[in-house]
C-alpha positions as CSV (number, residue, x, y, z in Angstrom):
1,X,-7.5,22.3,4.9
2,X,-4.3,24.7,5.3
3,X,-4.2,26.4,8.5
4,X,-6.4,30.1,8.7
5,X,-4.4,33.0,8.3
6,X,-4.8,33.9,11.6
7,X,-2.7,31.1,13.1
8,X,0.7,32.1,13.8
9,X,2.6,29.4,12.4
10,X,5.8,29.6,11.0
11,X,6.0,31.3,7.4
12,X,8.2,28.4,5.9
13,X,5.1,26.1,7.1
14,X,2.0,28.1,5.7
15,X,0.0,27.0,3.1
16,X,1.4,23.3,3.8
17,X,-1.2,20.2,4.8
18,X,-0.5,17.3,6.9
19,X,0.8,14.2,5.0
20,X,-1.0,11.2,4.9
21,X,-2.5,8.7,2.5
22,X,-6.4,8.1,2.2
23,X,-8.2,6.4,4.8
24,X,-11.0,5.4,3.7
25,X,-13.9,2.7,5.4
26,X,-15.2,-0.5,4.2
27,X,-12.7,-1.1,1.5
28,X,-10.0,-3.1,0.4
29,X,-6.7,-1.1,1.6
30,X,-3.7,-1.3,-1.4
31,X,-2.5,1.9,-0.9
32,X,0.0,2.2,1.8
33,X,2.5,-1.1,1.7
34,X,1.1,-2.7,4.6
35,X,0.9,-6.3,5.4
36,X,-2.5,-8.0,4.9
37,X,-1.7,-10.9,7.3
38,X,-2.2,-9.5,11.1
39,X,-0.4,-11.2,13.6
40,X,-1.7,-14.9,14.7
41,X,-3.9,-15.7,17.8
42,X,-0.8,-16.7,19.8
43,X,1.4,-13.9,18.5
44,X,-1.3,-11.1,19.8
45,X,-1.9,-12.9,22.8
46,X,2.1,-13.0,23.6
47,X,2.2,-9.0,22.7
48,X,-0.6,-8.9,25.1
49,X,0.6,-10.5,28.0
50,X,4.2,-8.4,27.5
51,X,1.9,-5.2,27.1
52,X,0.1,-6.4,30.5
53,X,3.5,-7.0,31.9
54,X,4.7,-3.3,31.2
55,X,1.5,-1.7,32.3
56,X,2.0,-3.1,35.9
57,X,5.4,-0.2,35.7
58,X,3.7,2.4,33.8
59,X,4.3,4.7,37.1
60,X,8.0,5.0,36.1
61,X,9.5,6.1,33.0
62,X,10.8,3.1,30.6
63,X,14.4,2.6,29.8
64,X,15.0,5.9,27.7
65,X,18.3,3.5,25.6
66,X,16.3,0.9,25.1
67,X,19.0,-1.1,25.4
68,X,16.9,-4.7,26.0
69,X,15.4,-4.2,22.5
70,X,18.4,-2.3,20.6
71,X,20.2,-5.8,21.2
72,X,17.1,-7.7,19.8
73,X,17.4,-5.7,17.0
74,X,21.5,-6.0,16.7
75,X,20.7,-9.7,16.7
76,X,18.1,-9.8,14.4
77,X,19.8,-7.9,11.8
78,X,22.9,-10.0,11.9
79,X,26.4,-8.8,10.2
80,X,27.8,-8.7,13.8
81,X,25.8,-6.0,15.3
82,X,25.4,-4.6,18.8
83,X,23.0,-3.3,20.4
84,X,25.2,0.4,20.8
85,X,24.7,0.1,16.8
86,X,21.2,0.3,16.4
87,X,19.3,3.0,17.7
88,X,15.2,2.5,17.5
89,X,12.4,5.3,17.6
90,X,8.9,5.7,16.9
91,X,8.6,4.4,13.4
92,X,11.6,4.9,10.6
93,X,10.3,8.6,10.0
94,X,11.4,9.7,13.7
95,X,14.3,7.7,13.3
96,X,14.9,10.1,9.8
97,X,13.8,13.2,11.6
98,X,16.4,12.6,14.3
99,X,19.0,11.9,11.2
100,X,17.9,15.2,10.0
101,X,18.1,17.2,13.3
102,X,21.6,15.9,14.2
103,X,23.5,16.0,10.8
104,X,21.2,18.3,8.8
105,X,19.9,22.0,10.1
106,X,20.4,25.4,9.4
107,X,23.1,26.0,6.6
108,X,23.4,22.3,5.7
109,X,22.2,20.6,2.9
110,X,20.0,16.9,2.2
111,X,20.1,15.2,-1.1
112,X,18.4,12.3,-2.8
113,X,17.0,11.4,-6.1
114,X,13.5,11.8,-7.2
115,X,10.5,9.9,-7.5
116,X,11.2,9.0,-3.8
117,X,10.0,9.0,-0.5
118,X,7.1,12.2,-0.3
119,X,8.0,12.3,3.5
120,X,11.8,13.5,2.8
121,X,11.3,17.1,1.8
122,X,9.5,17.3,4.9
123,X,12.0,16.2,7.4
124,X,14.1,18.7,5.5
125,X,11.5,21.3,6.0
126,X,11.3,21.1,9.4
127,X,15.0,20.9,9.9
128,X,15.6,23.9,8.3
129,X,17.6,21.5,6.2
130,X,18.1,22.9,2.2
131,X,16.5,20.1,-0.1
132,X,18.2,19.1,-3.2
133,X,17.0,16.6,-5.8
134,X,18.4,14.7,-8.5
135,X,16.8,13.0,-10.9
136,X,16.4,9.2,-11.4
137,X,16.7,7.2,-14.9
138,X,13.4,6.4,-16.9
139,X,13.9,3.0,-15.3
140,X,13.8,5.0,-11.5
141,X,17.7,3.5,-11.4
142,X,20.3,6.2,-10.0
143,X,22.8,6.8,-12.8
144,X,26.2,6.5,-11.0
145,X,28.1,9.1,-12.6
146,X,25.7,11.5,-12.6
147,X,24.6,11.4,-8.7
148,X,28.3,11.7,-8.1
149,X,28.7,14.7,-10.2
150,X,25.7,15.7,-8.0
151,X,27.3,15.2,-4.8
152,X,30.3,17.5,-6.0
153,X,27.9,20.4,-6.8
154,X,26.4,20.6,-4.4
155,X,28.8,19.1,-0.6
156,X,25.8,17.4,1.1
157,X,25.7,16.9,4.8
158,X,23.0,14.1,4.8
159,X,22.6,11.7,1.3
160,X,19.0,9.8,1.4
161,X,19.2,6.7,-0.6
162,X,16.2,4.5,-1.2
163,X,16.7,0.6,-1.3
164,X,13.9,-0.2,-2.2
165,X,12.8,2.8,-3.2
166,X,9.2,4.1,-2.9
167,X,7.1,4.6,-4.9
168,X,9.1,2.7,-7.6
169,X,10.3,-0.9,-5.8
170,X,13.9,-0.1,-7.2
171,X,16.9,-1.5,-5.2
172,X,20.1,-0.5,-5.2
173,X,23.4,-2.5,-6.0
174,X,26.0,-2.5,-3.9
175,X,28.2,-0.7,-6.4
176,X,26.2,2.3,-6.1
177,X,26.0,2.5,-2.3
178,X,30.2,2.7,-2.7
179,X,30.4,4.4,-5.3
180,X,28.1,7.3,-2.7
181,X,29.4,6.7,0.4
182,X,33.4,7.2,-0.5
183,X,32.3,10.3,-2.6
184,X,29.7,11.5,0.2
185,X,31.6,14.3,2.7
186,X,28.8,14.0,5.3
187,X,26.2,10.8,6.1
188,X,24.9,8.7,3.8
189,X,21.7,7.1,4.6
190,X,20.3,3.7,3.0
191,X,16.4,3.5,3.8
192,X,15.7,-0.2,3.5
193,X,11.6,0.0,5.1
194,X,11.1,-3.1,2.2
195,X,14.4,-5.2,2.6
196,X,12.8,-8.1,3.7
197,X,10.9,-7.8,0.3
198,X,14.4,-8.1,-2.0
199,X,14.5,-10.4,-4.5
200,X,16.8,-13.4,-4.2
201,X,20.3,-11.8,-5.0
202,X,19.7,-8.3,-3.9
203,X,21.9,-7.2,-1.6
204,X,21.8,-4.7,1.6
205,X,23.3,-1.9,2.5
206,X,24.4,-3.9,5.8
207,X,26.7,-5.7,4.0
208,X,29.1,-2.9,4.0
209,X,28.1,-0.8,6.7
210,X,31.5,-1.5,8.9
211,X,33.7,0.2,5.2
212,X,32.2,3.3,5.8
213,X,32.0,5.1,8.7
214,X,29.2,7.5,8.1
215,X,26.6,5.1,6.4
216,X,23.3,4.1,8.3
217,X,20.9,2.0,7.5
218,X,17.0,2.3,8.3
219,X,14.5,-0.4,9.2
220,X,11.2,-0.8,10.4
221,X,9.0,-3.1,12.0
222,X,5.9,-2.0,10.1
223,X,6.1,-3.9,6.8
224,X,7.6,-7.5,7.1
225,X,6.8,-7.4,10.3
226,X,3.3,-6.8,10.1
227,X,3.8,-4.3,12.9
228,X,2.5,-0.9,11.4
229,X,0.7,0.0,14.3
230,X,3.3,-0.8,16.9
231,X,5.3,2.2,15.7
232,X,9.1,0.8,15.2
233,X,11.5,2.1,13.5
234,X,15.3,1.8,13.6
235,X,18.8,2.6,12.0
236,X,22.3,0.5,12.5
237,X,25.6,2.4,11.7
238,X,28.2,3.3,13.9
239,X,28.6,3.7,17.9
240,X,29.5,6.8,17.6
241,X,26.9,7.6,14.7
242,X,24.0,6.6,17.3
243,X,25.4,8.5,20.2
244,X,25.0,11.5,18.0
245,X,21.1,10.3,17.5
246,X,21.1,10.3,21.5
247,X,21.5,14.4,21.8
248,X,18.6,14.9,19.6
249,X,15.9,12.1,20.7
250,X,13.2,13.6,23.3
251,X,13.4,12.4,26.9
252,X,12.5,8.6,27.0
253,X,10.8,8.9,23.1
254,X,9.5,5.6,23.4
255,X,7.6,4.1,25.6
256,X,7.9,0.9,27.5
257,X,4.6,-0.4,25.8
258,X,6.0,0.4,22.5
259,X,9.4,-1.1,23.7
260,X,7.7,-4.4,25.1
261,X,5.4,-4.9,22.0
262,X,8.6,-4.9,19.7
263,X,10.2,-7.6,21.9
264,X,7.3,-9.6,21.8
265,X,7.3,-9.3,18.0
266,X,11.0,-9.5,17.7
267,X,10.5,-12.7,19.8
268,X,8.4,-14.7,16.6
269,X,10.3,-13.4,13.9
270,X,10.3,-16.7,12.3
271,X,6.3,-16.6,12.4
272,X,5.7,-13.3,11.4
273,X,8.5,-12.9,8.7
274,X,6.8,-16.2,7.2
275,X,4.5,-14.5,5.3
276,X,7.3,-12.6,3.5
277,X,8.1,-15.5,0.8
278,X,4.5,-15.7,-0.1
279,X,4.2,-11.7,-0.4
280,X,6.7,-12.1,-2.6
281,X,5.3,-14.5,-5.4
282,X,2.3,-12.9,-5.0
283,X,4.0,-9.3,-5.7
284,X,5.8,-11.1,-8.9
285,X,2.4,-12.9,-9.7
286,X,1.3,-8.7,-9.8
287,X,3.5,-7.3,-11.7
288,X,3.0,-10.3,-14.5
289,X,-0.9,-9.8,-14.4
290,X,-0.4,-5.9,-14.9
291,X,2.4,-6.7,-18.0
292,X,-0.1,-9.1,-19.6
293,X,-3.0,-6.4,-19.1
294,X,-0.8,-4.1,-21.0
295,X,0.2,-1.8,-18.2
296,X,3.6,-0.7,-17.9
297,X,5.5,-2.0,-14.8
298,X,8.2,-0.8,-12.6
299,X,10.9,-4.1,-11.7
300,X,10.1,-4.2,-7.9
301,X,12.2,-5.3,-4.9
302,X,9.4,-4.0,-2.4
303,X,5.6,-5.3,-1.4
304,X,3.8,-3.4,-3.9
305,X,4.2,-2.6,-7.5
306,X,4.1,1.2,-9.2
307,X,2.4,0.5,-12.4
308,X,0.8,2.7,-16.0
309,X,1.0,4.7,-17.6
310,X,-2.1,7.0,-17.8
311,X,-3.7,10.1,-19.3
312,X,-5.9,10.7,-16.7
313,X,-4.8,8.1,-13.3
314,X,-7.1,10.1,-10.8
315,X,-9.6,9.0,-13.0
316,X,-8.7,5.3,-12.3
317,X,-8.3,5.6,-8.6
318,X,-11.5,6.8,-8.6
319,X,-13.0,4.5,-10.9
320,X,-11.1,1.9,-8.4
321,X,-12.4,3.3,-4.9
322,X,-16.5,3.4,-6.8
323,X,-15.5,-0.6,-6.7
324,X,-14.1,-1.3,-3.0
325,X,-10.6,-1.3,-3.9
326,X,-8.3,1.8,-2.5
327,X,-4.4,2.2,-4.1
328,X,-2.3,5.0,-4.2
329,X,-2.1,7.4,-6.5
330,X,1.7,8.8,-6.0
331,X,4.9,9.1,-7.8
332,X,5.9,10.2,-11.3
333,X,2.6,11.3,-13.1
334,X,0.4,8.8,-15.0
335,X,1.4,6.4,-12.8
336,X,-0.2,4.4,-9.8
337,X,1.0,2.3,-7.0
338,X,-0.9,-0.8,-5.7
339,X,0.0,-2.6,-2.6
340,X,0.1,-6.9,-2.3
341,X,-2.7,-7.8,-0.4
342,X,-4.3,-11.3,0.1
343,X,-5.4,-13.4,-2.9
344,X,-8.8,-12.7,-2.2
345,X,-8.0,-8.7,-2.3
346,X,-5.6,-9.4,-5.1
347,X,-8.7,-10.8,-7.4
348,X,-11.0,-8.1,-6.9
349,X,-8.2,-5.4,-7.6
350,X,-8.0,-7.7,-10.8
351,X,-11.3,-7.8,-11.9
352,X,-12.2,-3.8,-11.1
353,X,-8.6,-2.6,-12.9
354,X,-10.4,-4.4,-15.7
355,X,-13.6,-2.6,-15.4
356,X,-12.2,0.7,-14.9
357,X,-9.6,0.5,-17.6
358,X,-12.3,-1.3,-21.0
């Protein structure tokens, strides 16, 4: 409900709710990109035992750089990263909030291209950040020439790019990032939450961080990870780009439990990220089904699929949640976005889409 009338909150804030998806018991959850595979047996009991090892401090404050796990990161992410390169935070929105409050604020502008990321606007908002939108393609590509033209209009501080982007699944080519970044005056962010979902071929942003000394490019643990509960987010760009992220982050922002959770993740990357190759088929296997069905389907580089079109999609959502089976309704109208779950969660979203939609 939006806040009473009679809380004094900011005027720019009133009549706002808090974000969030639907939680929703005893159903089968599609609807916000996680992965279905929890961590093995001997993965939880290793993020255990480093959990039980940090509790034995918890009387002093953790290491406020994180500098053991910023290295782990540098070194996971390859492209000949350090750890004064990355920067982590508590999940990749903090890390975009801090982006926001250090380049953004008060008389400065943010740009990106809609259907995107809900969250966005938001950091704006709370910035004080002005919010611009262009438009993306029928396809949800960015046409070039016209973002540019974009850019010139309007001088942004801080450009939010979306590779891949949600709700759509639509990567970026490298061409475009360029093409951005040598028009862009201020920072041009890449937000790659789904990189480890690309399809073979499809590049990242990482490739040509080191041309441009204002790009950054997000991660997070949550997705590929299967790490959505840990909380960990981070960004790589340059030294001096993260230093400025330093003057903005809260006194030791995350917490040694956080810290020693994503090192014990960070340490079976090979285990955890194995899943990611089957996600994949399975998210190809998707989007196939919802073709053959009729639907139409959005190309996707993510772990979930934006599919429609319809005259009335609430109605399916709901026809969808009667039956066990909770997506997302998000994105351009008449559409719908449906996460990649298990095989076994996959086959009863089949069989109740069908229901719903003879």
């Amino acid at each position: 409900m939006p806040v009473p009338e009679w809380v004094p909150i900011r005027d720019d804030l009133r009549g706002f709710e808090p974000y969030g998806a639907p939680q929703i018991p005893d159903v089968i959850n599609l609807n916000v990109n996680e992965n279905p595979y929890p961590p093995s047996a001997q993965v939880a009991a290793d993020i255990a035992e480093a959990v039980r090892q940090a509790a034995a401090g918890l009387n002093r404050y953790p290491d406020r750089e994180a500098r053991e796990l910023r290295t782990a990161l540098a070194a996971y992410l390859g492209h000949d990263l350090t750890g004064d390169r990355v920067w982590a935070a508590n999940g990749s929105n903090e890390v975009m909030l801090q982006i926001l409050q250090a380049f953004g604020g008060p008389g400065r502008t943010a740009l990106s291209f809609a259907p995107t990321y809900s969250m966005y606007p938001e950091y704006a908002r709370d910035t004080h950040t002005r919010w611009v939108t262009g438009i993306r393609e029928q396809d949800f590509t960015i046409d070039v020439d016209r973002a540019l033209a974009l850019i010139e209009t309007e001088q942004p501080d801080v450009v939010l790019l979306t590779s891949p982007n949600n709700p759509t699944g639509t990567a970026l080519p490298l061409e475009a990032i360029r093409a951005v970044a040598e028009s862009a005056k201020g920072v041009v962010v890449v937000d790659e939450a789904y990189a480890e979902f690309r399809r073979e071929g499809t590049p990242t942003a990482l490739e040509v961080l080191d041309e441009f000394p204002r790009l950054m490019v997000s991660r997070t643990m949550s997705k590929a990870f299967a790490l959505a509960g840990g909380r960990l987010g981070y960004v790589a760009a340059d030294a001096a780009m993260i230093d400025a992220l330093r003057i903005v982050r809260l006194p030791y922002h995350l917490s040694a439990v956080t810290q020693a959770v994503a090192l014990a993740a960070l340490a079976h990357s090979d285990e955890l990220l194995a899943k990611v190759d089957e996600l994949r088929v399975s998210r190809d296997e998707l989007a196939a089904w919802l073709k053959g069905e009729g639907f139409e389907v959005a190309d996707s580089d993510a772990n979930f699929v934006l599919f429609g079109r319809f005259d009335d999609r609430h109605a399916i959502w709901q026809g969808l949640v009667d039956r066990g089976v909770l997506i997302r309704e998000t994105g351009p109208e008449g559409w719908l976005r449906v996460s990649v779950g298990t095989p076994a969660e996959m086959q009863v979203f089949y069989s109740s889409l069908q229901e719903v939609t003879r």
